[in-house]
LUMTITOR-823778 format. One record per residue: z, y, x of N, C-alpha, C, O in turn; residue in three letters; residue number from 1. Coordinates in steps of 0.02 Angstrom, whole numbers, always signed. Layout:
<rs>
     nc3     nc2     nc1    cac3    cac2    cac1     cc3     cc2     cc1     oc3     oc2     oc1  residu  num
       Z       Y       X       Z       Y       X       Z       Y       X       Z       Y       X     ALA  NUM
...
</rs>
This chain:
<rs>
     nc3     nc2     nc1    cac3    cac2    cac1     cc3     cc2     cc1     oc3     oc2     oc1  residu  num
    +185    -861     -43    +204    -850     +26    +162    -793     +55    +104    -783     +37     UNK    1
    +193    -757    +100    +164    -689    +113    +146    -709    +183    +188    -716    +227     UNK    2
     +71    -719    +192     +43    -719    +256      +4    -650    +290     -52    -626    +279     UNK    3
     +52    -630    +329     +23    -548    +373     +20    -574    +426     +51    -621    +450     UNK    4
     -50    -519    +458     -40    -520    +539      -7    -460    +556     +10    -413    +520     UNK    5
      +0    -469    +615     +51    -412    +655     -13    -385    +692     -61    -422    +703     UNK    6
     -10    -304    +716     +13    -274    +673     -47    -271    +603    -108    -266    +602     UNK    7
      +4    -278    +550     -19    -263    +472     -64    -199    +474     -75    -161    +521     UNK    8
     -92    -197    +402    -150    -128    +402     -95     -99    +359    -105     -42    +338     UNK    9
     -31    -134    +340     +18     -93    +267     +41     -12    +318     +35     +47    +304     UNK   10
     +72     -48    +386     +94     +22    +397     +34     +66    +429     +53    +114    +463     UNK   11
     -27     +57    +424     -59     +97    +452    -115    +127    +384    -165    +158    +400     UNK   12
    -101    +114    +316    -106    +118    +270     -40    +187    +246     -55    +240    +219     UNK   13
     +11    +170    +262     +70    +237    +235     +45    +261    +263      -4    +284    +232     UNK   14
     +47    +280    +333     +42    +321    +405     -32    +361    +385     -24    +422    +386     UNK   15
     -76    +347    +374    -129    +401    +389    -187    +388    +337    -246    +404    +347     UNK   16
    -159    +350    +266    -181    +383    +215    -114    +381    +161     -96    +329    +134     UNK   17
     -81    +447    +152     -50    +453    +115     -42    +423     +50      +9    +396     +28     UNK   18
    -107    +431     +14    -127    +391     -69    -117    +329     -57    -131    +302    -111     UNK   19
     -95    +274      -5     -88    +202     -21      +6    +223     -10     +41    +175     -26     UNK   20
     +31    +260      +4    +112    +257      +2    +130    +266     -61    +156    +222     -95     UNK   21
    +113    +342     -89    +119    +354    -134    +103    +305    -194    +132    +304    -248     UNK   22
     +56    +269    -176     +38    +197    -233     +73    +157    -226     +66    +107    -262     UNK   23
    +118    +158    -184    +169    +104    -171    +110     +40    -138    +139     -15    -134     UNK   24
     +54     +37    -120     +41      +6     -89     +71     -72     -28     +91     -68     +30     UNK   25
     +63    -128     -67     +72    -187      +1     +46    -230     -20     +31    -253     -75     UNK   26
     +40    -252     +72     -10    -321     +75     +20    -383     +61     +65    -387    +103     UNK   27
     +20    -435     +25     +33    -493      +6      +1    -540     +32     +29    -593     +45     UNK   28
     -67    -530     +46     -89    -584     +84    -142    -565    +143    -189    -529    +124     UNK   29
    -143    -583    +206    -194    -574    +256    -188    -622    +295    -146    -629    +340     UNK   30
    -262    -679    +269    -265    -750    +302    -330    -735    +326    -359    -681    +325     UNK   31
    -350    -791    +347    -428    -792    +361    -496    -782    +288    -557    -778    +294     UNK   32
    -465    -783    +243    -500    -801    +182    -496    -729    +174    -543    -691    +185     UNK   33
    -444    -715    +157    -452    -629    +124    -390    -602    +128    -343    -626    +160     UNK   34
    -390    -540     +89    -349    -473    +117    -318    -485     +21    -353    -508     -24     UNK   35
    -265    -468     +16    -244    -452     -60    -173    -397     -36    -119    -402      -7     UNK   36
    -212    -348     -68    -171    -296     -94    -123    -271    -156    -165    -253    -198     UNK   37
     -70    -263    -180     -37    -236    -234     -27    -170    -229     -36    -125    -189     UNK   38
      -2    -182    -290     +35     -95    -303     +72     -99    -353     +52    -136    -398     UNK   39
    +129     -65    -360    +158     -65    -445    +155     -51    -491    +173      +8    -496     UNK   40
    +142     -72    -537    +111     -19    -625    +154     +48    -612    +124    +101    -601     UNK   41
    +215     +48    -613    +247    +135    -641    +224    +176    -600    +219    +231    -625     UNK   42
    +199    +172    -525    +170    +200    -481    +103    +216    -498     +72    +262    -471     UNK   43
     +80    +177    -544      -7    +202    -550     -35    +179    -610     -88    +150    -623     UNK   44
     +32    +204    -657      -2    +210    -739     -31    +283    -754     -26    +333    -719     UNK   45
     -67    +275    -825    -103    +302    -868     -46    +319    -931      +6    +293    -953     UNK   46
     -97    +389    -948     -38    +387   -1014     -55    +354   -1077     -54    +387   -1129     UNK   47
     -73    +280   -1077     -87    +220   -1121     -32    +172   -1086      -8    +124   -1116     UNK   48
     -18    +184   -1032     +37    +149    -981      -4     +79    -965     +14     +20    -968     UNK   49
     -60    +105    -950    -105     +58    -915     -99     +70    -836     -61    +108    -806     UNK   50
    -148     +25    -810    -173     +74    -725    -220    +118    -735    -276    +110    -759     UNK   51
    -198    +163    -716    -242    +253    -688    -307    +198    -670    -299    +145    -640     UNK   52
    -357    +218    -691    -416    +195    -652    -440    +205    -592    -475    +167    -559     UNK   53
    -411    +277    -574    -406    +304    -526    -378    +262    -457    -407    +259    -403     UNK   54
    -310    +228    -474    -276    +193    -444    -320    +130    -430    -329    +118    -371     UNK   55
    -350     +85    -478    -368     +36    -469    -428     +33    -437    -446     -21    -413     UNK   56
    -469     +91    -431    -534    +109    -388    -497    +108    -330    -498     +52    -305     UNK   57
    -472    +139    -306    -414    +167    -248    -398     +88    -212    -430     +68    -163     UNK   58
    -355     +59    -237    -329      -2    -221    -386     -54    -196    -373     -94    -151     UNK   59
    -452     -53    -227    -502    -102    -225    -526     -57    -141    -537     -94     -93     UNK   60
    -530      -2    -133    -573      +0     -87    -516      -3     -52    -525     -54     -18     UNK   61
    -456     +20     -37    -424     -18      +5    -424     -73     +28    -417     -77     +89     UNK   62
    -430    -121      -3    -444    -186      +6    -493    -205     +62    -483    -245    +107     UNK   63
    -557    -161     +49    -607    -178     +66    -606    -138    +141    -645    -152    +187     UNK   64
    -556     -87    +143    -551     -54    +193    -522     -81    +265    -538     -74    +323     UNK   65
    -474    -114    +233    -421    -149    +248    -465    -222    +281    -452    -249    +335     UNK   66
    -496    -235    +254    -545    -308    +278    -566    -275    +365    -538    -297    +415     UNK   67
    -617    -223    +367    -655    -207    +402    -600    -150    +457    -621    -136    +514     UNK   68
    -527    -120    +430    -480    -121    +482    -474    -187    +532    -489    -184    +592     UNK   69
    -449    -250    +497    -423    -288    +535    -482    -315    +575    -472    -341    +630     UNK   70
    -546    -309    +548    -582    -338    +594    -611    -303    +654    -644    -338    +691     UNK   71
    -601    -221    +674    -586    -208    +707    -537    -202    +740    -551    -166    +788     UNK   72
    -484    -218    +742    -426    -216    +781    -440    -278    +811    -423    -281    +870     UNK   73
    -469    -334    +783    -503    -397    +853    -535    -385    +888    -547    -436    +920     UNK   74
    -563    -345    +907    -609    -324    +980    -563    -295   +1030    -522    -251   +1021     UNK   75
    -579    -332   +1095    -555    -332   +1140    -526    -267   +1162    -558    -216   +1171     UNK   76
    -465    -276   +1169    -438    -215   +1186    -468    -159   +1244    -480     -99   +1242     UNK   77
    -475    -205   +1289    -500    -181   +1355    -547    -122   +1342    -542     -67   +1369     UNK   78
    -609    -147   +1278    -649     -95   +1291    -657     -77   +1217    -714     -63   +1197     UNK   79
    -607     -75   +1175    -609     -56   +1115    -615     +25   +1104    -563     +56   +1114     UNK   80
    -669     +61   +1084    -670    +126   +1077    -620    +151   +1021    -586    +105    +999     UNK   81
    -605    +223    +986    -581    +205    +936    -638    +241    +865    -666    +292    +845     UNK   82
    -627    +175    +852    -701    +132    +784    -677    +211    +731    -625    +243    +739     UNK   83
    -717    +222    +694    -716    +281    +643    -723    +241    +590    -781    +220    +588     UNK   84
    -682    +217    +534    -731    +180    +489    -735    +220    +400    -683    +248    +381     UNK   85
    -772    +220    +372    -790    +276    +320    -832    +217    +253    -869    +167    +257     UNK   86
    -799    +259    +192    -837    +214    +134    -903    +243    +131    -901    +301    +111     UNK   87
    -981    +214    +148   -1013    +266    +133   -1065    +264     +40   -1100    +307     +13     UNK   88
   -1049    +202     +22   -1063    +206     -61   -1007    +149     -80    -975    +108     -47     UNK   89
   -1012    +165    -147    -980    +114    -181    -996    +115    -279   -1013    +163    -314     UNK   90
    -982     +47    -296    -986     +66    -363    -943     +28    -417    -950     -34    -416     UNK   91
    -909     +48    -452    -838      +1    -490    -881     -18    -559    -920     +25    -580     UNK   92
    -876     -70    -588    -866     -91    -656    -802    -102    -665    -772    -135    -624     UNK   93
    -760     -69    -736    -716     -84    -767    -745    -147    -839    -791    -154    -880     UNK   94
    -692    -176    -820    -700    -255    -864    -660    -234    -929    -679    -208    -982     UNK   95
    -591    -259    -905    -518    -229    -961    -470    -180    -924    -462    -145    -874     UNK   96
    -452    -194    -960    -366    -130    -933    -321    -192    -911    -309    -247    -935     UNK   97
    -299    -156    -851    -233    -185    -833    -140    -176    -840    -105    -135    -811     UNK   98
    -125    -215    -875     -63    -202    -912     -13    -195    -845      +9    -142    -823     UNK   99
      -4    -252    -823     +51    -250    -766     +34    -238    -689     -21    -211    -684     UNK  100
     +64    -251    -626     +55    -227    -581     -16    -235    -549     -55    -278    -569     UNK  101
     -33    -187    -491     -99    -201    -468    -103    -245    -435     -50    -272    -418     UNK  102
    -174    -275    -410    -190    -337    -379    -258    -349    -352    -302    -383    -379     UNK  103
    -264    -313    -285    -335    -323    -254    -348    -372    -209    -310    -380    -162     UNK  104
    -396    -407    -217    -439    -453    -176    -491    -431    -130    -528    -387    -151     UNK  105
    -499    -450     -87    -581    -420     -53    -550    -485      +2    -501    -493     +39     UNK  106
    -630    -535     -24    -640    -582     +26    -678    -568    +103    -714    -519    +110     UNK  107
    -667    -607    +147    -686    -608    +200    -766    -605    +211    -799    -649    +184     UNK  108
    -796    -561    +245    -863    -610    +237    -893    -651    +293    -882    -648    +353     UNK  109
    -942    -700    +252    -956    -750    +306    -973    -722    +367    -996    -666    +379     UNK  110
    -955    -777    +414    -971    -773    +504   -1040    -740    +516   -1051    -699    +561     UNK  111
   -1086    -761    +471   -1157    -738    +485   -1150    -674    +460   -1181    -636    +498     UNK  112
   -1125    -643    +417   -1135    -563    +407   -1100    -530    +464   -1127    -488    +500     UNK  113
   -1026    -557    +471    -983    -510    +557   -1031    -547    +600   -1008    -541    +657     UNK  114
   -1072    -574    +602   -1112    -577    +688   -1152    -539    +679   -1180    -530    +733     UNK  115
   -1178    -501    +633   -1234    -472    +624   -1224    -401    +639   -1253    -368    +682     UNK  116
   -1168    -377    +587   -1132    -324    +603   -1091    -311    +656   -1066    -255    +658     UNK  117
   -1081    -346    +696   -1052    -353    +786   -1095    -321    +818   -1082    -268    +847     UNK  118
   -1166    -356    +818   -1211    -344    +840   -1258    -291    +824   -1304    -273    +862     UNK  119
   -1247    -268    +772   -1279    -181    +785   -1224    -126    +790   -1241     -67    +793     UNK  120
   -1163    -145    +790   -1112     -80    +838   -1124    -109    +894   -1127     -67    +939     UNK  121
   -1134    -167    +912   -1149    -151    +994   -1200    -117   +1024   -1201     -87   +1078     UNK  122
   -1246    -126    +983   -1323    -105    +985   -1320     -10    +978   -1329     +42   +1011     UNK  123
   -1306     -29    +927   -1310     +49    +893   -1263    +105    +880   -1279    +163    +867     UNK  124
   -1204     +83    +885   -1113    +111    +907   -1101    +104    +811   -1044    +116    +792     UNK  125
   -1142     +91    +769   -1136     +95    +720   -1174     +44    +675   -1232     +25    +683     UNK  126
   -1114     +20    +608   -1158     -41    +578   -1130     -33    +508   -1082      +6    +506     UNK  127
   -1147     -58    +456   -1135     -56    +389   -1108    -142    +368   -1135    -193    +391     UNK  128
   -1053    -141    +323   -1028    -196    +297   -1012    -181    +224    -973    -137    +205     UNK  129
   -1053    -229    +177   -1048    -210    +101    -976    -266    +114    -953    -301    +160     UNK  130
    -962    -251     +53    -895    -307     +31    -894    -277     -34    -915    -225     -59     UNK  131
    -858    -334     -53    -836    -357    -147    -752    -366    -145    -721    -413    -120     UNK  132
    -731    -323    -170    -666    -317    -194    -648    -307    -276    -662    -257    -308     UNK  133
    -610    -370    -305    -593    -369    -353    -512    -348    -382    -463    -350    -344     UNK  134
    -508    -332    -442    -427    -328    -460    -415    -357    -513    -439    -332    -564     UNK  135
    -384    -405    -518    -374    -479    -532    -313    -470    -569    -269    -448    -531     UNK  136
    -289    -479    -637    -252    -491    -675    -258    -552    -720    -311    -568    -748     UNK  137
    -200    -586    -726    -203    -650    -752    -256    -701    -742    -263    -744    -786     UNK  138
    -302    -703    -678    -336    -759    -659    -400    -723    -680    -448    -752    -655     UNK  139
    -423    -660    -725    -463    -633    -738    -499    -559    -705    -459    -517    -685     UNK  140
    -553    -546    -700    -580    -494    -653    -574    -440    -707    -608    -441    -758     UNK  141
    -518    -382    -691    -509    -314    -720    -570    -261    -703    -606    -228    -739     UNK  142
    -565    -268    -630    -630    -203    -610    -647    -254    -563    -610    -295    -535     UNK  143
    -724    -242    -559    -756    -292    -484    -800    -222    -445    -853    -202    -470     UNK  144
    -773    -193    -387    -805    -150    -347    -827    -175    -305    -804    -227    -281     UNK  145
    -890    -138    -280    -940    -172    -229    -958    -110    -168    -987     -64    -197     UNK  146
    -952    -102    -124    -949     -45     -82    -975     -81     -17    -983    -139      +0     UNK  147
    -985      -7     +18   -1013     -18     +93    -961     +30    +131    -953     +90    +120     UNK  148
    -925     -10    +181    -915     +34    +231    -939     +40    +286    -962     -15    +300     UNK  149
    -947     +74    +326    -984     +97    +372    -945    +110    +450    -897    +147    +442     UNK  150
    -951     +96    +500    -910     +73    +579    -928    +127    +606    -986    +128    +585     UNK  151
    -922    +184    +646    -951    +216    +696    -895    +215    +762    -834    +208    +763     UNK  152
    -938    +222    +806    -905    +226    +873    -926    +310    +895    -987    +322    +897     UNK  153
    -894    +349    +906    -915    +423    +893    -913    +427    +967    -920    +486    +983     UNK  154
    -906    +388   +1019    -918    +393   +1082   -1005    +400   +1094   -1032    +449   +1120     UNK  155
   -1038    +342   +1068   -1105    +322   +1044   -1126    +388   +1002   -1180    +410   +1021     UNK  156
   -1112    +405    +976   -1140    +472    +924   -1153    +535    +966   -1205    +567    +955     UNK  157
   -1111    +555   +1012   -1112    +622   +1046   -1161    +622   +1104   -1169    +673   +1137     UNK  158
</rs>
């Protein structure tokens, strides 16, 4: 069952980064637990007719991108600036190859890490959120990426 919120990060994913359309990019799941992303193998094979690695790096930080979209789009509209948000490290292990379609995970993180990180963009217009995004084939971890993205309020910056 396909649980999205409205509005989704899928169409704001085509819209203004091209590389998740072209990946055929969509969201399958966005609950409170986590974000799961796909994509289709013919869209983002290798010439082993695997996944492009490329793709599956791609897809994972989406994921993770995609987490820290929606959790800005919960701040109050009223005085919502508009948030800049940027990967600023990251690092992939490849496990196996993935035969059939893509499949990213990136869990939620606990309440105590978003209070923390709430609280220094309020502080500071800017805050850092690591997250773990995996790509998950047959119940097994293909690539497990671990990255930081990073919040700025560029109102706060100038």
């Amino acid at each position: 069952m396909k649980s999205v919120k409205i509005p989704s990060v899928e169409p704001f994913f085509h819209e203004m980064i091209p590389l998740a359309k072209a990946m055929g990019v969509a969201v399958e799941v966005s609950d409170e637990q986590k974000l799961v992303l796909t994509a289709p193998h013919g869209l983002n094979k290798n010439s082993m007719n695997t996944a492009f690695g490329g793709s599956l790096v791609s897809l994972a930080t989406l994921a993770g991108y995609g987490v820290v979209w929606e959790l800005m789009r919960q701040e109050d509209e009223a005085n919502k600036p508009e948030w800049r948000i940027v990967v600023k490290e990251s690092k992939a292990a490849y496990r196996r190859p993935v035969i059939g379609d893509l499949r990213a995970i990136c869990e939620r993180p606990a309440k105590a890490a978003i209070d923390e990180f709430k609280a220094a963009l309020a502080r500071y217009g800017q805050a850092k959120l690591k997250l773990r995004a995996r790509i998950i084939e047959e119940g097994a971890t293909a690539v497990d990426v671990q990255a930081a993205f990073v919040v700025v309020n560029p109102l706060k910056q100038a």
